[in-house]
C-alpha positions in Angstrom: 14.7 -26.2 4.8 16.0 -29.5 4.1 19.6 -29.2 3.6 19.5 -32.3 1.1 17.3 -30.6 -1.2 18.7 -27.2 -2.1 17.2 -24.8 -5.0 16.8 -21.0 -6.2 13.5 -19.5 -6.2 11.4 -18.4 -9.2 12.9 -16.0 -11.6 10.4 -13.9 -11.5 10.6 -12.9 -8.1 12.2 -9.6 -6.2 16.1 -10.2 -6.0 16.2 -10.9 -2.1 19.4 -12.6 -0.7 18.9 -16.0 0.9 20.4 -14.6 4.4 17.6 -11.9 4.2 14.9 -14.5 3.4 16.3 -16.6 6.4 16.4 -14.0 8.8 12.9 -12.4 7.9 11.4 -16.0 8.0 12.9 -16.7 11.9 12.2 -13.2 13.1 10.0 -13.7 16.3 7.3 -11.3 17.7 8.8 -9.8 20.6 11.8 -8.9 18.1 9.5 -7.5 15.5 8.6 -3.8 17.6 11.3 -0.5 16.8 11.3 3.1 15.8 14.5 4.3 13.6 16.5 6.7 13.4 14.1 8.3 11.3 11.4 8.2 13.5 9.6 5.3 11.4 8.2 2.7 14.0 6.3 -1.2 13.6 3.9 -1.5 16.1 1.9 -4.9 16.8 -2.0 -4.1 17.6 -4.6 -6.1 17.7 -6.7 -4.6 14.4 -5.4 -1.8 12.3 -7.9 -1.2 10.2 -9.7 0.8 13.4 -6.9 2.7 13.7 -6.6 3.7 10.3 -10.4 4.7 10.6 -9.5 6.6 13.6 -6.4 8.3 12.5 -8.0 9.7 9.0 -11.1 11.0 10.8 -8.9 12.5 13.7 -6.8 14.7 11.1 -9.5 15.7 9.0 -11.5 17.0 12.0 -8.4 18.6 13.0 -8.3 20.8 9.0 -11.6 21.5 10.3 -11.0 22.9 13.5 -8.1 24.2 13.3 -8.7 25.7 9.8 -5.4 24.5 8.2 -5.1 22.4 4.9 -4.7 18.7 5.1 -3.4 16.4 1.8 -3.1 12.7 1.9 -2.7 10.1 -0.8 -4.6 6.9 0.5 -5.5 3.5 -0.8 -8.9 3.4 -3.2 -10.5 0.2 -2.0 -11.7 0.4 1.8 -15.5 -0.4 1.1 -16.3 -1.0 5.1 -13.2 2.0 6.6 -14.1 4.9 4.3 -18.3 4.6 4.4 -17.2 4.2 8.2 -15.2 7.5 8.2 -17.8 9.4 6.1 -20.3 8.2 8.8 -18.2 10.3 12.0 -17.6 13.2 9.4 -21.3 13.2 8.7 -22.5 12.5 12.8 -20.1 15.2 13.8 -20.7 17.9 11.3 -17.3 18.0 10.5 -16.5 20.8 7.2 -14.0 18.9 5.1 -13.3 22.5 2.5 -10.3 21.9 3.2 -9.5 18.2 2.3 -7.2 17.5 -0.4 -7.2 13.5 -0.7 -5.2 12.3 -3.9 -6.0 8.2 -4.8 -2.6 6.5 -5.3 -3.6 4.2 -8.7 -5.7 2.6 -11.3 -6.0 0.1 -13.5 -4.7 0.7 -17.6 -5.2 -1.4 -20.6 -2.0 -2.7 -22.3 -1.9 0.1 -24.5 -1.6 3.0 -21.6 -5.4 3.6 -21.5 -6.4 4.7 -17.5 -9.4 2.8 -16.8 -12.3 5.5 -16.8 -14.4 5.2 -13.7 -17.6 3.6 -15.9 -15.1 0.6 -15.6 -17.2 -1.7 -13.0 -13.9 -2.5 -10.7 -12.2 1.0 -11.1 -9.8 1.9 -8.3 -10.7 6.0 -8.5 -14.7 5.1 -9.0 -14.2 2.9 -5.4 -12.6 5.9 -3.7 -15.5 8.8 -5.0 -18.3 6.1 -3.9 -17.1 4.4 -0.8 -15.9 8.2 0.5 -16.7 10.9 -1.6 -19.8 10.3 -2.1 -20.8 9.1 1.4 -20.1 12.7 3.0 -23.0 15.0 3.1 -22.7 17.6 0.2 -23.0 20.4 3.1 -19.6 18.9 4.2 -17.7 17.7 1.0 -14.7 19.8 -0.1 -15.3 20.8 -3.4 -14.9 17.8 -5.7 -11.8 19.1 -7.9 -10.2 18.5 -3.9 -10.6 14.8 -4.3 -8.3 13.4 -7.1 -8.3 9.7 -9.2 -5.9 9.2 -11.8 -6.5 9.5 -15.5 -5.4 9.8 -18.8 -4.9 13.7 -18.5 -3.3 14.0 -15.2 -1.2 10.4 -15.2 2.2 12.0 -15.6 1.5 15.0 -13.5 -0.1 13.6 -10.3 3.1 13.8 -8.7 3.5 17.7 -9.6 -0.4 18.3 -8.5 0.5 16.3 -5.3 3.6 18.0 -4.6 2.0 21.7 -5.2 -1.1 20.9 -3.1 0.5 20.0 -0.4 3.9 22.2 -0.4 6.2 20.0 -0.9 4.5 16.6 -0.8 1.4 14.9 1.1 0.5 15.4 4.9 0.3 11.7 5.0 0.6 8.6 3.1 -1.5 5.8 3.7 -0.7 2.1 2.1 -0.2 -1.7 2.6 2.5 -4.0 1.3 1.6 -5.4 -1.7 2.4 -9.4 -2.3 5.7 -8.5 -4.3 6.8 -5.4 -1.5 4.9 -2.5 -4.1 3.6 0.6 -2.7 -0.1 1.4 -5.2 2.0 0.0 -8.3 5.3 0.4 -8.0 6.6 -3.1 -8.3 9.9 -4.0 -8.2 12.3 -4.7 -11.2 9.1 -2.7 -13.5 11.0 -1.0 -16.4 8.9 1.9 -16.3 10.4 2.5 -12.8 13.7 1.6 -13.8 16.9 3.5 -11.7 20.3 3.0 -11.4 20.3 3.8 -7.9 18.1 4.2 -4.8 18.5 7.9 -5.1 17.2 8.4 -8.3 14.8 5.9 -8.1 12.8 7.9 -5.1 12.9 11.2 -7.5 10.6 9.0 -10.3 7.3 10.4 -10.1 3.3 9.2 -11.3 3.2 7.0 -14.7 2.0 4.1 -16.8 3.4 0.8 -15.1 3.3 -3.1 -16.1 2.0 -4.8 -13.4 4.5 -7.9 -11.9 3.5 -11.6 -12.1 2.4 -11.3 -7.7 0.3 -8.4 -8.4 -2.3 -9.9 -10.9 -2.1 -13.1 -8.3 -2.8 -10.9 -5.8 -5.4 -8.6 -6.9 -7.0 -11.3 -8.5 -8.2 -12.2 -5.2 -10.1 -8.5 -4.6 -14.0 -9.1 -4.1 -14.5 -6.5 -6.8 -13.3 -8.8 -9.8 -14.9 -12.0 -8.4 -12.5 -12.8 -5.5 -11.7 -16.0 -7.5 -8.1 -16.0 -8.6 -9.3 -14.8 -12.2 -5.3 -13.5 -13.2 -7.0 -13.1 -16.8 -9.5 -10.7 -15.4 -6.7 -8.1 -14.3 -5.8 -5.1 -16.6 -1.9 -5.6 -17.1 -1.0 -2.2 -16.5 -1.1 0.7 -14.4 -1.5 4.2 -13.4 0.4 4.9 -9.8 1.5 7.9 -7.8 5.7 6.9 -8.1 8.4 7.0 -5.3 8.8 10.2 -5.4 5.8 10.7 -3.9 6.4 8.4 -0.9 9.6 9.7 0.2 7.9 13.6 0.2 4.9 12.2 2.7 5.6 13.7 6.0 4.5 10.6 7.0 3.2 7.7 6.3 0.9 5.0 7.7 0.5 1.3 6.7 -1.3 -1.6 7.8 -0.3 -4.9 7.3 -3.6 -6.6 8.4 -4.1 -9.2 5.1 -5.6 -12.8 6.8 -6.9 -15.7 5.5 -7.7 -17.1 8.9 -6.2 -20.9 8.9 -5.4 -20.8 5.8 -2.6 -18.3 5.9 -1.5 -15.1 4.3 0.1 -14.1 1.5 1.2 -11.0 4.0 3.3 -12.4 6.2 6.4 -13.1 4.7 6.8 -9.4 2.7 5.7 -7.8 5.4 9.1 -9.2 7.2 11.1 -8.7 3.7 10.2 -4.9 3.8 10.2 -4.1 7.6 13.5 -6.1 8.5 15.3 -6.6 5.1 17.1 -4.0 3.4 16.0 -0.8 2.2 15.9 -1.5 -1.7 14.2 -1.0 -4.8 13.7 -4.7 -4.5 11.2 -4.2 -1.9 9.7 -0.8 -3.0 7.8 -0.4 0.3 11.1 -0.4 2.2 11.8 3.0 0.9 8.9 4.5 4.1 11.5 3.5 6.2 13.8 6.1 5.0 11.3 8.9 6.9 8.7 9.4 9.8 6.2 7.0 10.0 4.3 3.6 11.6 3.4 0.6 10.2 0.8 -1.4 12.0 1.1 -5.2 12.1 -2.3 -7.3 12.8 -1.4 -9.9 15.8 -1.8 -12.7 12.6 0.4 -11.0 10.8 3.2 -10.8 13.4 2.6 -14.6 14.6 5.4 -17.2 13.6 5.3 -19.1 10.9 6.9 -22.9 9.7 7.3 -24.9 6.8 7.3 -28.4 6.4 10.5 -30.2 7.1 11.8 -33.3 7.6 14.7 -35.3 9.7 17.6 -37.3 8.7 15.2 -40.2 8.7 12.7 -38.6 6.1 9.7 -38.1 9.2 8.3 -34.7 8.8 8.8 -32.2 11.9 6.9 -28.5 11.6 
């Protein structure tokens, strides 16, 4: 930026160093492709959403013929992928008994309260109609196999995950949130609270406050109006916790988010969490820490500028 004009960003924002914020903001595509030493890759694809559809199907067909169990935590509000992935199960007579699919959050009043799923943009109500519901009853596991949080179960989802699936989920599947957050877990949220990284990934499912970024962003979700209503958005919430990220197997994410010419909000925390630091200040950083991919739309890995200016004052981009 212009070096005549120098300033800190807002306070409310994840602690990221400026040479972090630098680098992530230069990185260029043909740098942006790796796998770690933990076997966790980024891959550039044209549209990951058909891969998500692809992979989800693939490995529930594969509980089905191969008769094993298969748990994954996924996110609640795919209303074209999940109808889509009901469809194949449905075409393909494939027997889901033994599904175990565990929604990562949903939204809570300010006193605690988990939104019950007669609440109109409830994140558990999305995942039972949009999938559950959409799989002929001849194939559907049995619906105590498809779990939404609640106020019953809020503060052991992490135990219910854990036992179902020996040890953790099969499979994670998430996006970046606007602030780095995996479901809820924001950074700097004193409900999540840890002295260090390592006790910070054993903190399980619980009541969260939301950060200032995620009522921005999820004020722009279709189901609450798509209008940047921040007052519409319940300030708190009920999320799976980092514990039950770093017990996934693995984990897949797609960074896809596009606003066409008019940008994404994306872009820049996608960098922050694939090439910064592994922090709680970017919660979804923590993935990196075991075997997985993250998938970056073509938009999402293209370059981006900001305004600038020469020693004249004439603005170069």
């Amino acid at each position: 930026m212009n070096k005549d004009f120098k300033y800190g960003y807002a306070s409310f924002l994840p602690k990221i160093s400026q040479e972090t914020l630098e680098k992530c903001r230069n990185i260029k595509p043909e740098e942006m492709e790796y796998t770690n030493e933990n076997g966790y890759s980024v891959k550039i694809v044209k549209d990951p959403t058909i891969l998500f559809c692809m992979d989800l199907f693939h490995r529930i067909w594969e509980s089905d013929k191969y008769d094993k169990k298969f748990t994954f935590i996924s996110t609640n509000h795919e209303q074209v992928e999940y109808p889509a992935i009901a469809y194949m199960i449905n075409k393909f007579r494939v027997n889901c008994r033994n599904v175990h699919a565990f929604a990562m959050d949903e939204w809570a009043d300010e006193d605690g309260n988990v939104a019950p799923h007669t609440y109109g943009p409830s994140l558990g109500r999305t995942f039972m109609e949009f999938f559950y519901y959409n799989i002929d009853p001849e194939l559907r596991p049995d619906i105590s196999q498809w779990h939404t949080l609640n106020n019953d179960n809020v503060n052991i989802y992490s135990d219910l995950i854990d036992e179902c699936g020996e040890g953790g989920a099969d499979i994670l599947y998430s996006a970046t949130g606007w602030p780095g957050h995996v479901a809820f877990i924001d950074p700097d949220t004193k409900e999540f609270h840890a002295d260090s990284l390592e006790e910070f990934l054993t903190l399980g499912s619980r009541i969260v406050t939301e950060s200032p970024l995620t009522v921005a962003e999820n004020s722009l979700f279709g189901s609450v109006g798509g209008a940047g209503d921040a007052w519409i958005i319940p300030p708190k919430a009920a999320t799976i916790g980092p514990r039950d990220v770093h017990h996934a197997r693995e984990t897949f994410e797609r960074h896809c988010i596009d606003y066409g010419s008019n940008g994404s909000w994306q872009k820049m925390i996608s960098r922050i969490q694939l090439y910064g630091p592994v922090s709680m200040e970017c919660p979804a950083s923590i993935m990196r820490l075991g075997k997985g991919t993250c998938f970056l739309s073509e938009s999402i890995a293209a370059p981006f500028k900001a305004w600038d200016s020469t020693d004249d004052g004439k603005t170069i981009y």
